[in-house]
N, C-alpha and C positions, 0 to 999 in steps of 0.2 A: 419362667420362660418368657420370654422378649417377643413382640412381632405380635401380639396379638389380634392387632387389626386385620392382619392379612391370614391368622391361621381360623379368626373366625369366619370371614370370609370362605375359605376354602370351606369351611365346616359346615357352616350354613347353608349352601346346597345341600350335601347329603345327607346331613339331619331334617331337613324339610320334607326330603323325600322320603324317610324313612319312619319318621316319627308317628306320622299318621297312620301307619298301617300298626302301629302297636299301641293306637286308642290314646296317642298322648298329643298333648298339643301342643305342637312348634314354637309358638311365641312364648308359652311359658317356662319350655325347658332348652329351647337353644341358646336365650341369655344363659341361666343357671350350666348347661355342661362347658359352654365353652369360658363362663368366668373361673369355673373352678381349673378347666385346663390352661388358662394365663398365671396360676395361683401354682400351678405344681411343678415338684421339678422336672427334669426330663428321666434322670433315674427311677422315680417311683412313678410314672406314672402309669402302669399297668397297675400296680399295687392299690393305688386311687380310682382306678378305674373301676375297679372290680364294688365299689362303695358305692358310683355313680351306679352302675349297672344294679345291682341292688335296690336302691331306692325309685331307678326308672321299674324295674320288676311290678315290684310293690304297686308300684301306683299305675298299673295297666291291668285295664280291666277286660285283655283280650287275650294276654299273655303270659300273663304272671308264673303259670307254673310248665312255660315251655322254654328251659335254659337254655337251648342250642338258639334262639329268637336273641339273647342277650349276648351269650357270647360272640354271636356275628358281629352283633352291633360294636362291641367293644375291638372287635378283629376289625372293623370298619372305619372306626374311630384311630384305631392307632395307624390304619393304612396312611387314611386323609393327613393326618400329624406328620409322620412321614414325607409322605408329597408336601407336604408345607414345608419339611426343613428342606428336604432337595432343594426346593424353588429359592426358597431363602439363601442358599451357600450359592446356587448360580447367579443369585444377582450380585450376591456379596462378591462372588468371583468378577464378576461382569463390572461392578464400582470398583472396583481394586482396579481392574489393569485399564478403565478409563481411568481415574485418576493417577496411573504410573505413568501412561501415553501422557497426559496434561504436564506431569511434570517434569519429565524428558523433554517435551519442546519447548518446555516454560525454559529449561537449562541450554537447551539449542540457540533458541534465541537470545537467550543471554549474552550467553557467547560469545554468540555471533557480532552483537553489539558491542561487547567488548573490543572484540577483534577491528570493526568498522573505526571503532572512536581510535583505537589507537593507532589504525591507520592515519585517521585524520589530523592527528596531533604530529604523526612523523612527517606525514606532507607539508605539513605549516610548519612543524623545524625546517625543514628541508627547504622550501620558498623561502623562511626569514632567513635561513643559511646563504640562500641564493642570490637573494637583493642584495644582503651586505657585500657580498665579493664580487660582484660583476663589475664590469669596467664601466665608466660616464655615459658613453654612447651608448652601451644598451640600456643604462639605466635610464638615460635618457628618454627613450625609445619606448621602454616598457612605461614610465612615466605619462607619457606622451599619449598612449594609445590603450593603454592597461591594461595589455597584454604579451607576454614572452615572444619573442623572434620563434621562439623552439617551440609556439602552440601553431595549429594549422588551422582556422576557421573557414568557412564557409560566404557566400555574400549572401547571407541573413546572421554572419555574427555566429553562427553555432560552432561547437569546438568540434573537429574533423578527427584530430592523431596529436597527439607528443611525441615527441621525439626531438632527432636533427633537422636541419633545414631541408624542405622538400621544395623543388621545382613546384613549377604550376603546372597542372592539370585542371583539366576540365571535368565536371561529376554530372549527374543527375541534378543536384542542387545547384548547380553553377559553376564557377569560376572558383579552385582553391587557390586562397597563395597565403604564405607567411606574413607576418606583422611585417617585417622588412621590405617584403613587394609592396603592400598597401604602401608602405610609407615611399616606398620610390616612385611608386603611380603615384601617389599623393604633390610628390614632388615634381612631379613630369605635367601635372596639371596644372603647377602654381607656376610652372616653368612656360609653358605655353600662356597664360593668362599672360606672364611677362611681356612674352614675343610678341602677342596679340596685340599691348598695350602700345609695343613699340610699335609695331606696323602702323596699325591707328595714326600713330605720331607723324610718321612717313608718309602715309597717305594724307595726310593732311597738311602739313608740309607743300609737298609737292601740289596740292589744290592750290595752296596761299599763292605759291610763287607764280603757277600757270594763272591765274589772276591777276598776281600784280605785272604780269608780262601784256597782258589782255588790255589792264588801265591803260598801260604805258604805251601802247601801240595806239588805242583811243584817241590817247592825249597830244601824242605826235600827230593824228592825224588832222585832230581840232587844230594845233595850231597851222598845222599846212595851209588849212580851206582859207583861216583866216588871211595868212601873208598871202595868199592868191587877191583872195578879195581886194587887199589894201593897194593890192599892184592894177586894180581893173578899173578904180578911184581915182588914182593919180592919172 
């Protein structure tokens, strides 16, 4: 019989509490009854019993020749056994169907990973499918910015939607627009830096000339004073 630890345990309470009232002493015969119930089968063990109960008789010096004192005890003894094996099939019950829940979601997750990975591998056929056949300019574009026209991000860069091409809206997080807007505002900015550049040019330009109009009036003017002068000499 298996479990020892736990049927002497059960035992040893009620052999503590019983033993003393039949003049025997607990520490000497609670080892002794419960080693020999680890030792017997579960079939004979009333048949063994009846041997323990006998030589407990014997060596009580309060009881010896009152039988119904021993049969309790042995009626006591197989109850406690009993209550142990109950206890015993419940947790055996109770480790079983945790470990059937453990292995069900150990299988769940599996699965499940399976299922993610090979998602992921159809996605990246799909992408390397996608790069090969797209036309120059969007490879371009996706090159460019390394991102699909056909993803939506946000202005902190986070992905919005897949799909087709969506107009701009405005969100909570900001301003959405496709890789293709980014790249047209990008262009509308290097376009204006142009304009800028020219204007510059213009505007400065036309400083130089209204300057050199300004010298030149100067300079007409210096020579006037002078031929005045030379005409007040003669």
């Amino acid at each position: 019989m298996s479990g020892g630890a736990e049927q002497n345990q059960i035992l040893h309470e009620y052999l503590n509490k019983v033993l003393p009232d039949l003049s025997l002493d607990p520490e000497t015969y609670i080892p002794y009854i419960t080693g020999c119930l680890d030792s017997f089968q579960e079939n004979d063990l009333s048949e063994e019993l009846d041997e323990i109960m006998a030589l407990l008789q014997a060596s009580s010096e309060s009881h010896s020749d009152d039988e119904q004192v021993w049969s309790d005890l042995k009626e006591g003894i197989l109850s406690k056994y009993k209550e142990y094996k109950d206890e015993m099939h419940r947790k055996h019950k109770e480790d079983e169907e945790e470990r059937r829940i453990l292995e069900e979601k150990k299988k769940k997750e599996d699965l499940e990973e399976a299922q993610r990975e090979k998602e992921r591998r159809r996605l990246a056929e799909e992408e390397n499918a996608r790069r090969k056949e797209m036309d120059p300019t969007k490879k371009s574009l996706l090159e460019q910015y390394a991102y699909d026209s056909s993803e939506i991000y946000d202005d902190n860069g986070n992905l919005i939607e897949e799909g087709g091409e969506k107009d701009k809206d405005e969100g909570e997080g900001g301003v959405i627009m496709s890789n293709r807007a980014i790249a047209e505002k990008m262009n509308r900015e290097r376009a204006q830096q142009i304009r800028g550049a020219h204007n510059t040019s213009k505007k400065e330009e036309r400083e130089k000339t209204k300057q050199a109009k300004v010298d030149k009036m100067k300079q007409k003017e210096e020579r006037r004073k002078r031929a005045q002068k030379g005409e007040r000499k003669r």
